[in-house]
C-alpha positions in Angstrom: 0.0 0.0 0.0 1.5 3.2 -0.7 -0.7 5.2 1.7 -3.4 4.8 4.5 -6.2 8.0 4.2 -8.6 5.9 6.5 -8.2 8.0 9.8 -5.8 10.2 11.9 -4.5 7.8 13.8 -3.2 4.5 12.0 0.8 6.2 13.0 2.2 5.8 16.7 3.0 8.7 18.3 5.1 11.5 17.6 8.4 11.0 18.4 8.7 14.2 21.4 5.9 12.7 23.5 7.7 9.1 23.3 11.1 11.3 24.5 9.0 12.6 27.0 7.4 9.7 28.2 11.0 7.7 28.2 12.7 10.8 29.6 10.4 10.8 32.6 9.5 6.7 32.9 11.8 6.1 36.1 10.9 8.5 38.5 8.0 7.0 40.9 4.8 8.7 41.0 1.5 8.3 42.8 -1.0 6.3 40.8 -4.8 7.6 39.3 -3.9 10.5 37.8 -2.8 12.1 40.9 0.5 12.4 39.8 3.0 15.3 38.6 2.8 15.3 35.0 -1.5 15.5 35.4 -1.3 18.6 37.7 1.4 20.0 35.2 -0.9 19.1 32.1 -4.1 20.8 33.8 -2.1 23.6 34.9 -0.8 24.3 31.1 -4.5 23.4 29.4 -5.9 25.8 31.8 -3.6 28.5 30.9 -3.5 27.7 27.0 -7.3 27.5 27.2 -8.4 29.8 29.7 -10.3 27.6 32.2 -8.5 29.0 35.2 -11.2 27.6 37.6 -11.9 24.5 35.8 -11.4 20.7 36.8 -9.2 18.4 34.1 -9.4 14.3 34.0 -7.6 12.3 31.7 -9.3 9.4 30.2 -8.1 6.9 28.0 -10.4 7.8 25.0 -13.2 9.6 23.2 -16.0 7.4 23.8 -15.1 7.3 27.4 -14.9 11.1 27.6 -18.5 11.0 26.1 -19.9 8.6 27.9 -18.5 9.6 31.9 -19.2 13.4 31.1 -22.8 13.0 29.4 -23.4 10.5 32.5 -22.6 13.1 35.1 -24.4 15.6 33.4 -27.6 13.7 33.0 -30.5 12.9 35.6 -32.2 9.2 34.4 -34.8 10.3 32.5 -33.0 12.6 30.5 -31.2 12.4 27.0 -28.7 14.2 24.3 -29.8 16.3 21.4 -27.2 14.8 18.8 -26.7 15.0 14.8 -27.8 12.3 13.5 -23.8 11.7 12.3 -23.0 12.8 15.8 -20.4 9.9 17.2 -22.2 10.2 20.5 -25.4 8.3 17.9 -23.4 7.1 15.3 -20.0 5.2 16.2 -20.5 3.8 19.6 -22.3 0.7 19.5 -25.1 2.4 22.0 -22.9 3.3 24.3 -24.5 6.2 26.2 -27.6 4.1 25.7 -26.1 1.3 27.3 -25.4 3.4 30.1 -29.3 4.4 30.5 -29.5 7.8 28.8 -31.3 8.2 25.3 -29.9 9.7 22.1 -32.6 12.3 20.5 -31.1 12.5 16.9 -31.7 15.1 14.5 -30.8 15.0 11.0 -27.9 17.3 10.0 -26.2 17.3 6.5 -23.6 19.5 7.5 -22.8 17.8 10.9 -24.0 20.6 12.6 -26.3 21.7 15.0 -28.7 24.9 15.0 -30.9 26.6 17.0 -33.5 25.6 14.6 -32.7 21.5 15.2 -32.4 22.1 18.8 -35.7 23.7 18.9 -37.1 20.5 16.6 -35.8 18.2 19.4 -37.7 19.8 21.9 -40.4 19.7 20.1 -41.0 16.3 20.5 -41.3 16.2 24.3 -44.1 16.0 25.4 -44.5 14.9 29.0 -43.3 12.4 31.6 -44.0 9.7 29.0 -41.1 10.9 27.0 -37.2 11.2 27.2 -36.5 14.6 28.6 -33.6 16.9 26.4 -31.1 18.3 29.0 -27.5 18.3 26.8 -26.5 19.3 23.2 -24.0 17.4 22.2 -21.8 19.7 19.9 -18.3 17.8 18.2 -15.6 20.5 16.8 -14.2 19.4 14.0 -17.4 17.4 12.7 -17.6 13.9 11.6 -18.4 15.1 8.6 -15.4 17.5 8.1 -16.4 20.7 8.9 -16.1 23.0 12.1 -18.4 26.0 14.0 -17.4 29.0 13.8 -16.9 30.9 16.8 -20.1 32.8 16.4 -22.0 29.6 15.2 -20.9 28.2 18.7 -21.6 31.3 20.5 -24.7 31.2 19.4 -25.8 27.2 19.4 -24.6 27.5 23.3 -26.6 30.5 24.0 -29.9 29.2 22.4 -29.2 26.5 24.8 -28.4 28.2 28.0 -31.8 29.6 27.3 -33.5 26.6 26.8 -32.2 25.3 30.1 -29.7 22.8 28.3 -26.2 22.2 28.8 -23.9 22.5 26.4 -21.1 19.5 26.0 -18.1 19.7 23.1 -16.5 16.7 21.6 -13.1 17.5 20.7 -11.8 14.6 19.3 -10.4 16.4 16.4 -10.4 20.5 18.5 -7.0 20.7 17.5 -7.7 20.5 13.6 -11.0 22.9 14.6 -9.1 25.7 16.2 -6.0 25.6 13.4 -8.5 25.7 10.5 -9.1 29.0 8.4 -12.5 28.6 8.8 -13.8 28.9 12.3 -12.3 31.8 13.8 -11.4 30.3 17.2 -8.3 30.6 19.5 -7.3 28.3 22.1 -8.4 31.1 24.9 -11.6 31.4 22.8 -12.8 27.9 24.7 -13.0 29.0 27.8 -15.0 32.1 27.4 -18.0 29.9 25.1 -20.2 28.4 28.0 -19.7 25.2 27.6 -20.2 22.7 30.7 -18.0 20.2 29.4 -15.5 20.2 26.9 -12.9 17.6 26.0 -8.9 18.2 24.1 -8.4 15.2 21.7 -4.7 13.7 21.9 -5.2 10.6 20.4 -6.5 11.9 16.7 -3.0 14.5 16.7 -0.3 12.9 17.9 -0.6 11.3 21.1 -0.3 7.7 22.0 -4.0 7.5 23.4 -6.3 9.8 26.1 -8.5 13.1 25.7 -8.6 15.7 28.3 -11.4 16.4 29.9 -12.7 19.7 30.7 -15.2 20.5 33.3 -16.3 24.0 33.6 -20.0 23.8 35.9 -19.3 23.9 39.2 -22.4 21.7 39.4 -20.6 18.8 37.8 -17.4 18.6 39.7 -18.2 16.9 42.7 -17.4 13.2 42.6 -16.7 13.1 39.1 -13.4 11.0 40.0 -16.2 8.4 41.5 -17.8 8.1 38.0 -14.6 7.6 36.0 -13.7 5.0 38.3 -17.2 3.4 38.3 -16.7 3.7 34.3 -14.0 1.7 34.0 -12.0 5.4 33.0 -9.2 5.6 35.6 -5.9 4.2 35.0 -3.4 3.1 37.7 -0.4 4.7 35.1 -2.9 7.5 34.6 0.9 9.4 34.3 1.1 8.6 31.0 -1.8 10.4 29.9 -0.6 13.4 32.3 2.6 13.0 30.7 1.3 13.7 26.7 -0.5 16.6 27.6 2.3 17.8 29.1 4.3 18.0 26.9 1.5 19.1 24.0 1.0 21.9 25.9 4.8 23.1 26.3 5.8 26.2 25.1 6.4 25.2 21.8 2.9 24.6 20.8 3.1 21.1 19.6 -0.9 20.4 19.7 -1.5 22.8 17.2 1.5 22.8 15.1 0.5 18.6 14.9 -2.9 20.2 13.6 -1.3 22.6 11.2 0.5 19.8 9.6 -2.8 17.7 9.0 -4.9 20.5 7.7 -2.6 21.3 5.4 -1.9 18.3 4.0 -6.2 17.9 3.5 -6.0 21.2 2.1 -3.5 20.4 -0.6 -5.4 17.1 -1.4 -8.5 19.1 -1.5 -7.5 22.0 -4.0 -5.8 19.0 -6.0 -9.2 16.8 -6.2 -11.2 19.7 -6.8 -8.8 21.2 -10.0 -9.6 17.6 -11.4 -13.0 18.4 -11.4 -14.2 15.8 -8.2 -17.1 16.6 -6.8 -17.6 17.2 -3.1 -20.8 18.1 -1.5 -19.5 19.3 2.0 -16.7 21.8 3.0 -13.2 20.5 4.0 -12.8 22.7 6.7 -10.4 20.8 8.5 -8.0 17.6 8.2 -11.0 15.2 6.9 -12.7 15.3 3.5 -15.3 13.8 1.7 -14.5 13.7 -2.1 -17.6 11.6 -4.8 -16.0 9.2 -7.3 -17.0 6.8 -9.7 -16.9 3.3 -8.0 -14.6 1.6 -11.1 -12.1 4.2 -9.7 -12.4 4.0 -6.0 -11.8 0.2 -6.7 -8.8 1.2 -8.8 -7.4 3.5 -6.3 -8.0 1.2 -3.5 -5.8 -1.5 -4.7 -2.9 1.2 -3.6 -4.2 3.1 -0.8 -6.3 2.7 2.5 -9.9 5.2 2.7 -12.6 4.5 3.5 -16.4 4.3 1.5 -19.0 6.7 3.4 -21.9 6.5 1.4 -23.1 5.9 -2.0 -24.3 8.5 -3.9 -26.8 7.0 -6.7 -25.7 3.4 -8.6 -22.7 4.4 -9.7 -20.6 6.5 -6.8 -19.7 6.7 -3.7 -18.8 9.5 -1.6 -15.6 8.2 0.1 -13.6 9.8 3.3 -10.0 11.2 3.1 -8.2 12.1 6.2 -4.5 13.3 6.9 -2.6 13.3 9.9 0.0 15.2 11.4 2.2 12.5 10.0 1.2 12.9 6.4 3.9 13.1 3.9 3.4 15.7 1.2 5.0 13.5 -1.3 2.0 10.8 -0.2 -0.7 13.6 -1.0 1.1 14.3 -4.5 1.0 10.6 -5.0 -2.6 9.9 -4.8 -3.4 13.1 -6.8 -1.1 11.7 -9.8 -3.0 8.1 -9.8 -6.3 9.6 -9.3 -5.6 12.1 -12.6 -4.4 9.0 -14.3 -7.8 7.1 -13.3 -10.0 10.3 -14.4 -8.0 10.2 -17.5 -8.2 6.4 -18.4 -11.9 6.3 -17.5 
């Protein structure tokens, strides 16, 4: 294969948070995420992101973050206003569900959600009969490959302070978000947004494994260490999740020059596709894209490179999903280019 497109994390980890993580192995440390490197890494997210008064837990993954926060957040008869595409609905076998909380799903082309679909999940309460709405579930960058803008968040998390709705972020992918030219939005932005719960991707940019997880609401802080252990979300070595975010939050801005990279590797594979006259029907905004090809090429192009199909657009295409990496070579993105002009050509 001379290239792997399916996801952002098929590479290790970069090689400064193994040097960290070797530099620092040998010193002892107190188990649970009670050790050094943790309090450094929530001291260095709270300054980069302006959460001075917030609590930070390191989980071992996305679905985890989801699942423990949303948990904490919800009373039993309550659910999440999702999109549809929304991995909270979409990519976790029922997870939330399996934990006793309902998805409400609305249907979102863009990924997105608006005051208008938040207002359509509502609708459809109607008394203690029903699944309450009491989060929406918001994910920067999208699973569809685009981002909010700062106002569309300020705005989404407005509409649903006045609601009475909390507000919860997955940031999976915030990294390629915050460094893409479309949505406006610093670091420091973060904290000022009103969101409840927010969580800092590591494994999708770099890291070995883990998210960070934000909790702004004071309401949501107590005993939240009880719930991640009840949730099978604390780690003895919970160090070595302290220890990544560490060191992506140094000085030298790793987490976002990581995010850089991958956005502009999609973004030279996107202005590439596009002046070969491939369709796309959503905006690359970040490191992910969604180009429509014929399905005699995809199977061409796929005896060579790793992506994967997304959905099929008539009988005779198939919208398939590109994604870069901070470890994508630009000679790799030039690569696929070439073979797909030559399969355009020869069709």
């Amino acid at each position: 294969m001379k290239h792997n497109f399916s996801d952002d994390y098929s590479e290790g980890a970069h090689p400064d948070i193994l040097r960290y993580i070797v530099e620092h192995n040998s010193d002892q440390q107190a188990g649970y995420g009670k050790d050094e490197y943790c309090q450094l890494a929530a001291e260095r997210i709270k300054k980069t992101f302006a959460v001075e008064n917030a609590d930070i837990h390191f989980l071992p993954n996305g679905t985890g973050c989801n699942v423990i926060g949303l948990k904490a957040m919800l009373q039993a008869y309550e659910g999440v206003i999702s999109p549809t595409s929304g991995h909270v609905n979409a990519h976790e076998t029922g997870a939330l569900e399996a934990a006793g909380h309902k998805v409400i799903p609305v249907d979102s082309p863009d990924g997105k959600l608006t005051r208008e679909l938040v207002d359509l999940a509502l609708s459809g309460y109607e008394d203690e009969h029903t699944v309450l709405p009491r989060v929406v579930f918001l994910t920067q960058a999208t699973e569809r490959g685009t981002v909010y803008t700062k106002d569309e968040l300020v705005e989404i998390i407005a509409h649903a302070k006045m609601k009475r709705l909390y507000a919860f972020l997955d940031g999976a992918r915030l990294s390629m978000a915050i460094a893409s030219k479309t949505a406006n939005l610093t670091t420091r932005d973060m904290g000022g947004l009103g969101l409840d719960m927010f969580y800092i991707g590591g494994a999708k940019n770099g890291g070995l494994y883990g998210e960070a997880l934000v909790i702004q609401n004071d309401r949501f802080k107590p005993f939240f260490r009880n719930i991640i252990k009840q949730r099978n979300g604390m780690m003895s070595k919970g160090r070595f999740l302290g220890q990544q975010f560490a060191r992506f939050f140094d000085e030298d801005g790793l987490w976002l020059e990581l995010a850089r990279h991958a956005n502009a590797m999609a973004e030279r594979l996107n202005v590439g596709l596009k002046e070969l006259g491939v369709e796309f029907d959503l905006a690359a905004d970040a490191n992910q894209l969604f180009p429509i090809l014929d399905n005699g090429v995809i199977e061409r192009l796929r005896r060579d490179y790793g992506f994967r199909n997304w959905e099929r657009v008539g009988d005779d295409r198939t919208k398939i999903r590109l994604v870069c990496s901070w470890a994508t070579p630009r000679s790799k993105v030039d690569a696929f280019l070439a073979d797909v002009a030559q399969e355009l050509t020869a069709r």
